[in-house]
N, C-alpha and C positions, 0 to 999 in steps of 0.2 A: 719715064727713065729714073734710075736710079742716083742717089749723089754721089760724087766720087768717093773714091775710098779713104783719100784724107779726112776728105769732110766728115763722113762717116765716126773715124774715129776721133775725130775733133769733139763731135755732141754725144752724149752719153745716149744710149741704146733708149731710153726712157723718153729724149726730148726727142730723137727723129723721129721726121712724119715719115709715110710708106710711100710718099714721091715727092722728089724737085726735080728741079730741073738739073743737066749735065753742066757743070761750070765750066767755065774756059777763060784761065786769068791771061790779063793783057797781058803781054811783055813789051813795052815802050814806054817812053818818057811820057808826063804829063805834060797837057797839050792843052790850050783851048779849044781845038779844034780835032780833038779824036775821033774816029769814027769806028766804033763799036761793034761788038757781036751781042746784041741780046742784052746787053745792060746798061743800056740809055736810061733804065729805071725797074727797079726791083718788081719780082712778080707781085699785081695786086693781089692776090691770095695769097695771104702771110701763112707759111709753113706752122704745122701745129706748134712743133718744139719752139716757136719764135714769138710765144704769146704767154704769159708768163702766167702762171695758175700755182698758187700757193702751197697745193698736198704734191705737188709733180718732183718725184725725187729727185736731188743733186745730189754735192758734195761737199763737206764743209773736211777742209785737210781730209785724210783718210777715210773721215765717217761719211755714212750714206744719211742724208738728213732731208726734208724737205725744203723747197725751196723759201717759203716761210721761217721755218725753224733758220736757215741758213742767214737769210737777211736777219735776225735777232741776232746771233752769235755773233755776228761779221759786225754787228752795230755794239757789241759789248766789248769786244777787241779792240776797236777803234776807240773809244770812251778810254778803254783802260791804258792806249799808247798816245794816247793826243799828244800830251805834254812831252814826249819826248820822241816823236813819231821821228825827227833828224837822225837823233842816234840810233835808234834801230834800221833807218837805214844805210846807216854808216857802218852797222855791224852785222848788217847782211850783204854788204855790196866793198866790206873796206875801205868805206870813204869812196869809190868811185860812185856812185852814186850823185855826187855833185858835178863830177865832170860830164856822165853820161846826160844829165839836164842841159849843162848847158851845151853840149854839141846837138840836146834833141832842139835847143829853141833855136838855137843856130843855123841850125837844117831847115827851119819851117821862116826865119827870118819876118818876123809879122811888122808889119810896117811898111811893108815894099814889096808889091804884090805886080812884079813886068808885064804880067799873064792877065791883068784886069779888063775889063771890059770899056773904065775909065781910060782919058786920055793921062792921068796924073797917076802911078804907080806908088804913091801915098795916098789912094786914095782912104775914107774911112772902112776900120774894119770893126766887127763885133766875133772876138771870139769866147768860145763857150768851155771852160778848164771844167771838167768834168772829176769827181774824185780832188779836188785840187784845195780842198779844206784849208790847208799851214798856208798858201799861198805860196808854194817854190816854185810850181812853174809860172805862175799870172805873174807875180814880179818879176821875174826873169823877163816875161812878155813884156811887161810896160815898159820897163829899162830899154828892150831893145828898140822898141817901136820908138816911144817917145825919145829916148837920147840918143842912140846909135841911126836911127833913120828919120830922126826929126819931124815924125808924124804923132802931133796929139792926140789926133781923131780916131784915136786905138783905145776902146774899150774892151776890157774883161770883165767876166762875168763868173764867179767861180763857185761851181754847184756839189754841193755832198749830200750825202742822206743824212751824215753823222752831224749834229748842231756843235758839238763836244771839237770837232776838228774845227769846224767852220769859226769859233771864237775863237780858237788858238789866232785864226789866219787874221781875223778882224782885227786883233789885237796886235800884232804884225806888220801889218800895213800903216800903222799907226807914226812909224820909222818913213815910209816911204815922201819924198816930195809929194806936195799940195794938189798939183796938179795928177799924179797918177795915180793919189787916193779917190780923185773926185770921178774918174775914169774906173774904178772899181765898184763891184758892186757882188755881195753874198747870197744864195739861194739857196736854201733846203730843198733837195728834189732828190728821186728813186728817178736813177739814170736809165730805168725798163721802163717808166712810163714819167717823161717830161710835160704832158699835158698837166700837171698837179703839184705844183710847186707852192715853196713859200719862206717870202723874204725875210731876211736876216738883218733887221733896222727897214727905214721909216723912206730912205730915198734908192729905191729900188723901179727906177724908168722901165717901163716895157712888158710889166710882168705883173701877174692877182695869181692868186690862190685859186681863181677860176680857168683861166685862157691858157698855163704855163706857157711851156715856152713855144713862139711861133713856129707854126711850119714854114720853112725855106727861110728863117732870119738870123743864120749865124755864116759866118766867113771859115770861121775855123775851128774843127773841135777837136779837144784835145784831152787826149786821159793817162797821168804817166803812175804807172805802180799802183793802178785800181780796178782796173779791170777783170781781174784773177779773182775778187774779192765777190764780183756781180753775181746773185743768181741765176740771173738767165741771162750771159752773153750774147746770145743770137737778138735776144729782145732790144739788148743796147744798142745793136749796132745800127737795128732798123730804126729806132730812135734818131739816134746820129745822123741818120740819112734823112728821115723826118725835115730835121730842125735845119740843115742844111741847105744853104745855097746853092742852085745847081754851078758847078764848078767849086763848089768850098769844099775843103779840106778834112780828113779824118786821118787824125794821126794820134797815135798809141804806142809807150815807152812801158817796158815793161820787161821782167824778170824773163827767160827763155831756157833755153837748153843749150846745154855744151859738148853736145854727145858727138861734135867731130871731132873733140880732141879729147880721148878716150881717156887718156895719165890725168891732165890737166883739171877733167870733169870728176874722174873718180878723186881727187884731194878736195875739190872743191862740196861736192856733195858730204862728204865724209866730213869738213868743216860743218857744214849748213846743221847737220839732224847734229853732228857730236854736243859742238861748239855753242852754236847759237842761244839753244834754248839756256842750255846753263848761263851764257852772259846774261839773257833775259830774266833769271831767275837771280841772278848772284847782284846786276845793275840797278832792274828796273822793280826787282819783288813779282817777277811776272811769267813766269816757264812758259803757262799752256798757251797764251797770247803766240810769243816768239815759236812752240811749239807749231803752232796753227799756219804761222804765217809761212815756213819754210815748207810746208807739206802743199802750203796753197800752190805754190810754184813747182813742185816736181807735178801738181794734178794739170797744171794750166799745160792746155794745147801748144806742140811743136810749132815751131816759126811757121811749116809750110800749109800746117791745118789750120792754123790762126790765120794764115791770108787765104784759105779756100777761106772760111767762117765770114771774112769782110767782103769775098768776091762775092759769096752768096747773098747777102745783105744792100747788092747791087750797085758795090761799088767800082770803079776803074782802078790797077793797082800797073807803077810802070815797074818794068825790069822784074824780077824775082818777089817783089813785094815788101822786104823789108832789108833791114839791114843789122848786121851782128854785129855787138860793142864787146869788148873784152872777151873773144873768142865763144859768142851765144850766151854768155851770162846774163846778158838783157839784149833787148833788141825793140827795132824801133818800124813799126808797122805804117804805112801812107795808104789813104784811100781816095780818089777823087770821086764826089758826085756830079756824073756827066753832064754836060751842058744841055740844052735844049738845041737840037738842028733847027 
C-alpha cells in the first residue's frame, strides 16, 4: 500500500520509497497504557527516503541542492548567525519566540513525570535538546526541573552539528547556578545519525566518539527551531525513536503555517521575504543567511504532514497531534514511543 497523501507530499518526490505502510494517527491522550494499531514500533525495514545518502536531492530555501551540499550551507548559516542567533529570532517571530519557549517547556514540564513507571514522579530524567546549541531551551529545562519541581536528577544534554552554536551555548551556561551547570553537558552530533558523536569539553558521562548516543537511553527529546534546517527529516525522527525510551517523549517547536487565517498569513508572509532579509542585511551584514532562513519555513511540511512524518517514524501522537501558537506561525508537535505490553 501506498502512504497517505499527506505523507506523500510531506517527503519530496525524490526521498519516497514505492511502499509503506497506510498510517493511522492516534487521536487520544497519552497514556501509559495505550493500546495501539500497528505502532508498538516502527517498521524494521527503514523506508529508502529515511536513510540518508549524501547525492539524494533536497532543498536548501528554494534551491534544489543535495543533501550534502545542503548540510554545508545550513552549517555556514549557522557559523555566520551564532552570535546573534536571539535576535533573528526575535525578528522572525517579533519577540514571540520567547514566549512560544516557554509555553513549549511548560507543556512538557520536565521534572515531574505522573505517567512514570517509578513510584516518585521526580524520578531522574535524561533529556536530549537536539539543535539546541545557544542553550534556550536546556536552560529553560533545568530551571524548570531543578527550581520549579525540585528535582536535581534532571540532566540535559544538548547536541548540534554546528561547534560555532554549541560555544555560544557553553559560554551561556557559564551564568547558570552550579548545580545545573554540573547537570549539562555539550555534544557535536548530525541529528540523522546519533551513533557518531563528539564531545564538547573533557566531562561528558555516557558518550565516545564510538557508541554515540544509546539506543533507548533518553526520557525526552526535544528540538525547537531546528528541524526545518535537517537534511533528511524522516532520518531524524527514526533517530529520535532510536535513542528513546519506550514511553519518552518527542516533542518539536517549530516555525508552521498560517494558512487558516488567510489576511493574517498574507501580512505575515509579505513581512517575512519583504522585511526580514533587509533587517538581516541592514543588522547583522547578512541578507542571504536571513534570506535562507525564511524560505526554510514556507518549504517545511504543514502541521498535518509533519505529524503523518512523526506517525510514520512509529510514533504515538494524541488528539490532532500538535498544537498552533499565534494562529500556526509555529506550532508545537508531541510524539510518544509506545511502551512495551
Amino acid at each position: 500500500m501506498v502512504a497517505r497523501p499527506a505523507l506523500r507530499r510531506a517527503i519530496p518526490s525524490t526521498l519516497r520509497s514505492t511502499s509503506s505502510k497506510l498510517l493511522q494517527p492516534v487521536s487520544r491522550s497519552f497514556s501509559t497504557t495505550l493500546q495501539t494499531q500497528n505502532q508498538n514500533k516502527p517498521n524494521n525495514s527503514v523506508p529508502e527516503y529515511a536513510i540518508p545518502d549524501p547525492a539524494r536531492p533536497t532543498h536548501f530555501g528554494f534551491e534544489t541542492v543535495t543533501e550534502a551540499e545542503k548540510r554545508e550551507r545550513v552549517a555556514g548559516v549557522f557559523t555566520s548567525v551564532a552570535e546573534s542567533y536571539d535576535r533573528m529570532n526575535d525578528l522572525m517571530s517579533f519577540g514571540w519566540h520567547r514566549v512560544w519557549k516557554d509555553h513549549f517547556v511548560s507543556s512538557l514540564n520536565p521534572g515531574f513525570s505522573p505517567l512514570t513507571s517509578s513510584s516518585d514522579p521526580r524520578a531522574p530524567q535524561h533529556i536530549l535538546d537536539i539543535a539546541g546549541g545557544t542553550g534556550d531551551i536546556a536552560f529553560r529545562m533545568l530551571h524548570t526541573a531543578h527550581i520549579l519541581n525540585g528535582n536535581p536528577d534532571v540532566r540535559v544534554t544538548i547536541s548540534d552539528i554546528n561547534p560555532a552554536m554549541l560555544t555560544v551555548g557553553k559560554q551561556r551556561s557559564a551564568s547558570l547556578p552550579a548545580s545545573q551547570q554540573a547537570a549539562l553537558s555539550f555534544l557535536e552530533a548530525n541529528a540523522e545519525d546519533l551513533t557518531q558523536t563528539k564531545p564538547l569539553g573533557a566531562n561528558q558521562v555516557g558518550y565516545s566518539p564510538t557508541t554515540g548516543v544509546p539506543d533507548e537511553s533518553v526520557d525526552l527529546y526535544t528540538v525547537a527551531f531546528g528541524i526545518r534546517n535537517f537534511s533528511n527529516i524522516p532520518a531524524a525522527l527514526r533517530e529520535a525513536y532510536r535513542v528513546l525510551k519506550p514511553g519518552g517523549v518527542f516533542a518539536c517547536l517549530e516555525f508552521s503555517k498560517a494558512d487558516k487565517h488567510p489576511l493574517f498569513n498574507s501580512i505575515y508572509k509579505q513581512w517575512s521575504f519583504s522585511a526580514i532579509p533587509l533587517i538581516g542585511q541592514l543588522v547583522a551584514g547578512d541578507r542571504d543567511s536571513y534570506q535562507y532562513l525564511v524560505e526554510s519555513i514556507e518549504r517545511f511540511p504543514s502541521q498535518e504532514d509533519f505529524r503523518d512524518m512523526i506517525v510514520d517514524a512509529g510514533f504515538v501522537v494524541g488528539g490532532r497531534g500538535y498544537e498552533d501558537l499565534t494562529g500556526g506561525v509555529a506550532a508545537i508537535h508531541k510524539g510518544m514511543k509506545p511502551r512495551r505490553k
